[in-house]
Each structure stands twice: as structure tokens, then as C-alpha cells.
C-alpha positions as CSV (number, residue, x, y, z in Angstrom):
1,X,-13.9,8.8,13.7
2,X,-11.0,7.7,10.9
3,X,-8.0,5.8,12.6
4,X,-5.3,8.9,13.3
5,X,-2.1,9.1,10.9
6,X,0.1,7.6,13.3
7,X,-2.3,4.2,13.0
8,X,-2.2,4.6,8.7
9,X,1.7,5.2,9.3
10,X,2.5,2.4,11.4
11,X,0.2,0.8,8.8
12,X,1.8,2.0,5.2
13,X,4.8,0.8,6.8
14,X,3.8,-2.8,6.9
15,X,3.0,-2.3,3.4
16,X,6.5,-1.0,1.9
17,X,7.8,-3.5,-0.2
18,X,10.5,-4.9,2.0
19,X,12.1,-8.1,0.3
20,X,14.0,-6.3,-2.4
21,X,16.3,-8.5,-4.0
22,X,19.7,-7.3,-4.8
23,X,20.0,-8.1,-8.4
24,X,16.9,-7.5,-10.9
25,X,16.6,-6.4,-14.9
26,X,15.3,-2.7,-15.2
27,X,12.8,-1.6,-18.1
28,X,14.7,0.3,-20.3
29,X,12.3,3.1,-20.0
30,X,14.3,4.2,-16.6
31,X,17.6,3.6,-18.1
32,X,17.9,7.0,-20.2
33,X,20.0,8.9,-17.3
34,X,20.7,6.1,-14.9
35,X,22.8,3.0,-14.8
36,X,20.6,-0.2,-13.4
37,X,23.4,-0.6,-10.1
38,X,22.5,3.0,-9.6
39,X,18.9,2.5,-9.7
40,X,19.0,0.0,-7.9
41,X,21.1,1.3,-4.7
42,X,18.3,4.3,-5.2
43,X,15.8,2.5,-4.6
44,X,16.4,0.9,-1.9
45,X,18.0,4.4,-0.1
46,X,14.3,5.6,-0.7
47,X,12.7,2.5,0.8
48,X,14.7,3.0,3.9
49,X,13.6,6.5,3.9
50,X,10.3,5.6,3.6
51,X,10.5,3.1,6.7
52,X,11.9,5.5,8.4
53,X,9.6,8.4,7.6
54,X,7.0,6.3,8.9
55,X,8.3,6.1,12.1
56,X,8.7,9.7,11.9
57,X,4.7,10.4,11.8
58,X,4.0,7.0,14.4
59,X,5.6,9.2,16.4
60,X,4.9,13.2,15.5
61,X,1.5,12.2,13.2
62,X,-0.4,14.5,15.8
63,X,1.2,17.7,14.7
64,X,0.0,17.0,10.7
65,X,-3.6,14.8,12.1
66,X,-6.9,16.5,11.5
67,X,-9.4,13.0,12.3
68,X,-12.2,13.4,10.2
69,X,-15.8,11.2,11.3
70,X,-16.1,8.9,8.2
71,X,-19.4,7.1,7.1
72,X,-17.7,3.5,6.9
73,X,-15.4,3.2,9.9
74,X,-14.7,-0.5,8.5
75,X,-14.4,0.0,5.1
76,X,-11.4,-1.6,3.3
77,X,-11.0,1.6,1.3
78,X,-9.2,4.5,2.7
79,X,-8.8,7.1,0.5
80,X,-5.4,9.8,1.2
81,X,-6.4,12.4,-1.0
82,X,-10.3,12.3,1.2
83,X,-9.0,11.1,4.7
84,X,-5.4,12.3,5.2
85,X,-3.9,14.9,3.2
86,X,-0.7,15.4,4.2
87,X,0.1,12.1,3.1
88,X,-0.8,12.5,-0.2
89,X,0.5,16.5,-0.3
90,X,4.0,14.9,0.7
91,X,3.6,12.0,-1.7
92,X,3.0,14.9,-4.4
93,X,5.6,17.0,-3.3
94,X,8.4,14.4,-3.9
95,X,6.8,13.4,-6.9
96,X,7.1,16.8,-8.5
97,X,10.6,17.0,-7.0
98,X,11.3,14.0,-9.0
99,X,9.7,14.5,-12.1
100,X,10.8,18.3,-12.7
101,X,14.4,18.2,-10.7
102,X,17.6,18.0,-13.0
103,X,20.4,15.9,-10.9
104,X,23.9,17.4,-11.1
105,X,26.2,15.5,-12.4
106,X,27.8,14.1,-9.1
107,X,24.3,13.1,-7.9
108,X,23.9,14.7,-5.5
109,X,21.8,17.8,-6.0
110,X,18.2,17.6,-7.8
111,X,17.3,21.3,-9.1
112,X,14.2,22.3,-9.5
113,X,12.6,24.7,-11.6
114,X,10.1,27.1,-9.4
115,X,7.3,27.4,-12.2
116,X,7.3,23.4,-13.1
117,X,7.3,23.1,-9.2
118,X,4.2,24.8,-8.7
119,X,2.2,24.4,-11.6
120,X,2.5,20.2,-10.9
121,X,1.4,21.1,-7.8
122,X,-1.4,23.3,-8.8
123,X,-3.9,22.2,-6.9
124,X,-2.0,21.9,-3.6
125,X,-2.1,25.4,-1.7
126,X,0.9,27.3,-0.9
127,X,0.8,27.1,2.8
128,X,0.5,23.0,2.6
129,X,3.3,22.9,0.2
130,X,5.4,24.8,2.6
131,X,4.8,22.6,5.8
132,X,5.6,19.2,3.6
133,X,9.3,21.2,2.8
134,X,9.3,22.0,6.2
135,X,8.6,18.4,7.6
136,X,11.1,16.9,4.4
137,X,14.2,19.0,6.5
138,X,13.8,17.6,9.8
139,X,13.9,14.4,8.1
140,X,17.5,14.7,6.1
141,X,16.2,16.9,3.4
142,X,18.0,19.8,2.3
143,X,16.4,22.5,0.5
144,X,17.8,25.8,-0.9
145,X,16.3,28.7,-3.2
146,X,14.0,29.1,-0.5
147,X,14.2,30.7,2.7
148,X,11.7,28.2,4.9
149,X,12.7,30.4,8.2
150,X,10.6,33.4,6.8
151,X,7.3,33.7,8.5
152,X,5.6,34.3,5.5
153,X,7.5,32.5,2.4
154,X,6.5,33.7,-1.3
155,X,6.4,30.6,-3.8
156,X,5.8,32.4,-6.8
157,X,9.1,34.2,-6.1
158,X,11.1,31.4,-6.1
159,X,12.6,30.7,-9.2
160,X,14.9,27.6,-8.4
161,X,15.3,25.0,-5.6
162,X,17.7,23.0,-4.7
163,X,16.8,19.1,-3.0
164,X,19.3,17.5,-1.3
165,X,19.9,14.5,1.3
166,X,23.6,14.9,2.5
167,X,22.9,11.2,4.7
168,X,22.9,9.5,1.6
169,X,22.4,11.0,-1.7
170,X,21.5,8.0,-3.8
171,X,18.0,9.1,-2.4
172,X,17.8,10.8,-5.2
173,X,18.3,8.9,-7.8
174,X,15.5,6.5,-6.5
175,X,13.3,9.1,-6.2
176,X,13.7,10.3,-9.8
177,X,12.8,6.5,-10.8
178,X,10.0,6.2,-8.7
179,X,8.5,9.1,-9.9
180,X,8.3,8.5,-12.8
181,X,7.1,4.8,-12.2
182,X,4.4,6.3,-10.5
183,X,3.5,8.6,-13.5
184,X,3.9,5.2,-15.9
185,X,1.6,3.1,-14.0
186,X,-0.2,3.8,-11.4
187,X,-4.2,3.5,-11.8
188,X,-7.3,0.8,-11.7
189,X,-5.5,-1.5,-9.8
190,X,-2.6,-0.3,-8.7
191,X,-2.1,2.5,-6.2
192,X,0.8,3.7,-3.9
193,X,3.9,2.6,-5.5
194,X,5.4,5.7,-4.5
195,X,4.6,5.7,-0.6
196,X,5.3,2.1,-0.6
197,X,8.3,1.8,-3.4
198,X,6.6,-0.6,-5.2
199,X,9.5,-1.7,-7.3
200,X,7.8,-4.9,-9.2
201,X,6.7,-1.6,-11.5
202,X,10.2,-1.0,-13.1
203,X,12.0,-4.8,-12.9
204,X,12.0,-5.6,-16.6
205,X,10.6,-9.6,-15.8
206,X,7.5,-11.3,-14.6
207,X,7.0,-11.9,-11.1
208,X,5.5,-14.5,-9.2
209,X,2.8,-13.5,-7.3
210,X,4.0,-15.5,-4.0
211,X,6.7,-13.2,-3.3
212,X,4.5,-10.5,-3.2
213,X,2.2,-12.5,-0.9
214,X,5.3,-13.6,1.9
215,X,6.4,-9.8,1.9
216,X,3.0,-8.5,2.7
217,X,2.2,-11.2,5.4
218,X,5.4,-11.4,6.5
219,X,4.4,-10.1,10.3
220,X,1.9,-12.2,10.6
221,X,2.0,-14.8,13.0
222,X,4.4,-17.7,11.5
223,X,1.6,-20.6,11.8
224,X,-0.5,-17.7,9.8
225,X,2.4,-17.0,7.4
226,X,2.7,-21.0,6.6
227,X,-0.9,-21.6,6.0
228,X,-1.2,-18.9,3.5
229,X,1.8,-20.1,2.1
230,X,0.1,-24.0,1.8
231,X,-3.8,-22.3,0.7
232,X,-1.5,-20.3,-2.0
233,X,0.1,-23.9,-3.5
234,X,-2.4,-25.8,-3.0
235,X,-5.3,-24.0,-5.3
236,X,-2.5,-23.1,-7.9
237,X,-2.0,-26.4,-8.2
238,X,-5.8,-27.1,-8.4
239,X,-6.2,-24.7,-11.3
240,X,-6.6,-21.3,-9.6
241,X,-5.4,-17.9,-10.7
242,X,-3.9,-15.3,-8.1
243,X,-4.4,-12.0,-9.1
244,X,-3.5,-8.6,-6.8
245,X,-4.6,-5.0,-6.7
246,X,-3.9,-2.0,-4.3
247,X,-6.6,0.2,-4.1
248,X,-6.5,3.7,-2.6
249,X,-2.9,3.5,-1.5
250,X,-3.2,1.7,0.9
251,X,-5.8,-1.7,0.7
252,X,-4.0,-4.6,-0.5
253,X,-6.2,-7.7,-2.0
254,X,-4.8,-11.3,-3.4
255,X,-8.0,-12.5,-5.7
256,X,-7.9,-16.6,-5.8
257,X,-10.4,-17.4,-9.1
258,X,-11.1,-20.3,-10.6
259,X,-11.8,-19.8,-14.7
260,X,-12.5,-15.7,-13.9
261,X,-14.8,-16.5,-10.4
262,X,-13.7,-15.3,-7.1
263,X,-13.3,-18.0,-4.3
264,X,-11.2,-16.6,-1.8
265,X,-9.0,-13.7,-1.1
266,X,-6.6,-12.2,1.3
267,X,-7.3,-8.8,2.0
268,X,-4.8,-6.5,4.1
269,X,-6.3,-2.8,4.9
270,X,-5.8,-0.2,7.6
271,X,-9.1,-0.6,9.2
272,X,-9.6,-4.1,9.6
273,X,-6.0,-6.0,9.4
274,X,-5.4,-8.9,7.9
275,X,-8.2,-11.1,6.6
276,X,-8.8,-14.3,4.8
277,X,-12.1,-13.7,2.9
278,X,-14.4,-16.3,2.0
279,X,-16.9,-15.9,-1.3
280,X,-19.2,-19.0,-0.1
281,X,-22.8,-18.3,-1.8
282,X,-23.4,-22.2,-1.9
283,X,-23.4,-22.8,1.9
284,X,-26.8,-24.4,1.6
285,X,-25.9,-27.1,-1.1
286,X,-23.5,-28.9,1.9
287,X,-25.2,-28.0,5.2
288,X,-24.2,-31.3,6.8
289,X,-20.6,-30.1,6.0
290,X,-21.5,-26.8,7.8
291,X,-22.7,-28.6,11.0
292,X,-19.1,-30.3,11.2
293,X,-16.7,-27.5,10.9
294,X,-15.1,-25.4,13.5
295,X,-17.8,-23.5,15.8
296,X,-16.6,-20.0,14.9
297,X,-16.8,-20.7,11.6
298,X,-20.3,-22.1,11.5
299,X,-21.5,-19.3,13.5
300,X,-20.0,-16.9,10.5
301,X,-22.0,-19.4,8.2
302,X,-25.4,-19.0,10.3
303,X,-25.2,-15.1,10.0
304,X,-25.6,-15.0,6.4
305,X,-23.7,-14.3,3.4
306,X,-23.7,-10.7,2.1
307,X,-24.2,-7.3,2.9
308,X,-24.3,-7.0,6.6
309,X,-26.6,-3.7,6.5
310,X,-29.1,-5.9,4.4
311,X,-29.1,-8.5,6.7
312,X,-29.1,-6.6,9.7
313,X,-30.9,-2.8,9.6
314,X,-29.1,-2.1,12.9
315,X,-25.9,-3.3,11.8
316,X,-23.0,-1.5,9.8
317,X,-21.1,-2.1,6.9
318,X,-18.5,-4.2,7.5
319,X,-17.2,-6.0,4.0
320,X,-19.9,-8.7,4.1
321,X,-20.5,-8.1,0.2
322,X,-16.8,-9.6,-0.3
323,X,-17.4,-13.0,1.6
324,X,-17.3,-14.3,5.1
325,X,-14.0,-12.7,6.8
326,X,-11.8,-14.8,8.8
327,X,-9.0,-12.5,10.9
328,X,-5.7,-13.9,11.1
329,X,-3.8,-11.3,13.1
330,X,-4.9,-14.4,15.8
331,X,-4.2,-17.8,15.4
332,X,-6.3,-19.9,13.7
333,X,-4.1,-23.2,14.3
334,X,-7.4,-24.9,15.4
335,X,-9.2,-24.2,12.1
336,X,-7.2,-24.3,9.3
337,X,-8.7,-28.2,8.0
338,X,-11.8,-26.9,8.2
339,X,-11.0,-24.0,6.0
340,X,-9.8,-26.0,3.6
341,X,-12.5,-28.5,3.8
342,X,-15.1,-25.3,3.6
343,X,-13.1,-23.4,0.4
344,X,-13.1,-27.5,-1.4
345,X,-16.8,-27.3,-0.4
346,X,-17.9,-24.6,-2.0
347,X,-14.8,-25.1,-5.1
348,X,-16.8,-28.1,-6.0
349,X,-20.4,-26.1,-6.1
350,X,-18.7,-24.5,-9.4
């Protein structure tokens, strides 16, 4: 069976870009209504929400949780539109609030017209629109031009509504921004930056890959934390490239190539945690290497390189086709040379 919401929850939550700096340059795209100190005390008023939203379903994901039995229970890929819908029903329900509401000129009141409301959400039925209004008021959400008490409410007679979040309005104002950010960009490799207010999509500057690293590892284990840290400095230096994609919302991947040629990665995903993955295909070419490392990782060495169904008809899929996978939710204090000695290894098989 799929991992229940509250386990993807307590997992998207990890995920929300959390180290948002106070100051940033904004793409002049998203400056057409809004002022950049505006957008960006928006912003992080959604982020907040989004944190706590989270919480919201850790706690409650039961009542919107219909576990599905899923063909690769270790996949890194876990789709929300396939695997849990109300997460991506509420993600398009706030989108369409953003990209069809009109804010008042206090900010504080996003209108929405009924017929742009529903025809963005064409292909999301009535009844699940309704409960993601209904579960967006008992989180701070205040919705008018629509009387959610009925038993039965009518969408196509609703000709206006009203969004509101009396907590803190600026809410609104980041979700306008994000919306449209998500419109913009998202696609091939880069999914989610609505759910996790992916920001580095409307900062107007390059940014430097490491700082999306340390926010996305940040709850590792610190030894963990450092190491990545040192394996992330160390092949720059050696000439590496470090690339990132988000794939189906909610996997997370840091490429390390050298001249277009994946060595390593980092992968972060809701089924299997936090990994280091290891492309080694030239094993053989240092076998007396192999015999001196660390025990655990020879014995992930002696099973084979590749995919594990191929290797083993009994077994399951469990990412062998993207290297040799080293957890480091545990420590790995006792290894780390020898990880370094294995990625050189295989670096100087190029």
C-alpha cells in the first residue's frame, strides 16, 4: 500500500523552502500590481501557511486519505495527481484562486469570478472542489458568495467569491505571486513550487545551488549535514557540475556530473528518505579498492550494480538503476573516507 497523507504531509513539509532570506531582487514579471517588500512579506505569510497546513493533515490526513496499493512501494516518484488527490485538488484550488482573484485595493479581499473559477478547475468535480473550500475555512480561510453550510451547494450558481484570511492578509498577495510562478515555470524538471513555495522561481538573480542543498538536508543529522556540505565543495572544486530537479512534487534530486556524466547524487523522496546515490559501473576496474572499504559498503558492491529486479527475479524495484544507495537518515561517521575514496575510485575510471 502507498504511505498515507499524513506520512507525504509530514514529508512535503520537510520540503518547503524554509531559508528565505529577507532581502532578494524580484523578476519584473511579478512586479505589475505588487511592490517587491509586499511580495516578499507574501511569500513568506504563505510559507508559514503551508508549514502549518501540513501539520494540519499530519494530524487530520485520515478524514481526506483513500491508500491506494501501488506497483512500486519504493519508487522515488510519487505522483499527487495518481496517488493523493486532495493534495493536488487543494493545490489547484488556490491556484485558480490566485490566478483568477482580483485583490481589493486594501489587500485584503481576492474576488473571484464564479465562471473563471470553475472552468480552471474543469476537470476537478464539484463535490471535491467543495470539500477543499471547506477544509481552506478551518484553516483561516474565509470564503463568501457561497453558502458552504448548504447540504447540497450549487457551483454553477455562484457567480462571485470572496477569499479571505483575516489572520494575516498578506496571504494573499503571496498567493497571487506564486500562482502565477507556478503557471511560468513549472515542468521537466521542476515540480511543486506551489505546495513547497519554491521562491528561487521569482528572485530576479542566480542562485547557488548549496543553499538549496543545506535547506533541504537541513534535518538531517549534523555529522550528515557537514559531510554533504564537504562532498558538495570538494567535487566543485574538482570540476563537477551540481544540477537539481523536483519531479512529481515531491522527489527532490542534486545530480553531481563531471563533463555531462552522472557520478553521484543526493536524492530526497517520500518513500525512501534521504539517500546518497552512487553511479559506480567501474567497480571491477579497482577490486582491491573494493576489498578495503567499509563492510557495508562492500557488501552493496558484491550485490551488483543495476536494476535490482534484473539481478534478483524475487526481488523488487528499489532504485538500483540510479546507483548503489547509501541512507543517511543514520550516521554514517564510520564511512564517510571510504566514500570518498569509492566516488575518487570510480571519478578516475572516466
Amino acid at each position: 500500500m502507498q504511505k498515507p497523507l499524513r506520512d507525504i504531509a509530514r514529508h512535503l513539509k520537510n520540503i518547503i523552502l524554509s531559508e528565505i532570506p529577507d532581502t532578494y531582487a524580484i523578476k519584473p514579471m511579478f512586479k505589475d500590481v505588487f511592490d517587491e517588500e509586499s511580495i516578499r512579506k507574501g511569500v513568506i505569510v504563505l510559507r508559514d501557511f503551508l508549514f502549518r497546513f501540513c501539520d494540519y493533515l499530519i494530524i487530520n490526513g485520515d478524514l481526506y486519505d483513500k491508500p491506494k496499493k501501488i506497483a512500486h512501494p519504493f519508487s522515488d516518484r510519487v505522483s499527487l495527481s495518481a496517488n493523493y488527490p486532495f493534495l493536488r485538488n487543494i493545490n489547484d484550488v488556490l491556484i485558480s484562486i490566485g490566478i483568477n482573484g482580483d485583490l481589493n485595493k486594501s489587500c485584503d479581499l481576492l474576488t473571484v469570478d464564479g465562471n473563471q473559477f470553475r472552468a480552471h478547475l474543469a476537470k476537478t468535480p464539484a463535490v471535491k472542489i467543495i470539500e477543499c473550500l471547506h477544509c481552506l475555512t478551518d484553516n483561516g480561510f474565509c470564503i463568501s458568495g457561497i453558502d458552504l453550510t448548504e447540504k447540497k451547494v450549487n457551483l454553477s450558481d455562484t457567480k462571485m467569491i470572496g477569499v479571505s484570511y483575516p489572520d494575516n492578509p498578506s496571504i494573499l498577495t503571496g498567493i497571487k505571486v506564486m500562482a502565477k510562478a507556478r503557471e511560468e515555470f513549472e515542468g521537466t524538471d521542476l515540480y511543486g513550487i506551489f505546495l513547497r513555495c519554491d521562491y528561487r522561481v521569482i528572485i530576479d538573480e542566480d542562485i547557488e545551488s548549496i543553499y538549496f542543498l543545506k535547506d533541504m538536508t537541513k534535518l538531517l543529522p549534523l555529522e550528515n549535514q557537514e559531510f554533504i556540505l564537504k562532498l558538495y565543495q570538494k567535487y566543485l572544486e574538482d570540476g563537477f557540475q551540481c544540477t537539481s530537479s523536483i519531479v512529481d512534487d515531491t522527489c527532490i534530486r542534486f545530480y553531481f556530473l563531471y563533463k555531462r556524466k552522472e557520478i553521484w547524487s543526493i536524492i530526497i523522496s517520500p518513500n525512501n528518505g534521504y539517500e546518497l546515490a552512487i553511479r559506480a559501473k567501474n567497480t571491477h576496474q579497482y577490486a582491491d579498492v573494493v576489498k578495503q572499504l567499509h563492510p557495508y559498503l562492500q557488501e552493496k558492491i558484491n550485490k551488483g550494480y543495476g536494476c535490482d529486479k534484473k539481478r534478483d527475479p524475487n526481488s523488487y524495484c528499489q532504485g538500483g538503476c540510479k546507483g548503489f544507495r547509501i541512507s543517511l537518515t543514520d550516521s554514517i561517521i564510520d564511512m564517510k573516507k571510504d566514500i570518498i575514496t569509492w566516488i575518487d575510485k570510480e571519478f578516475s575510471c572516466l
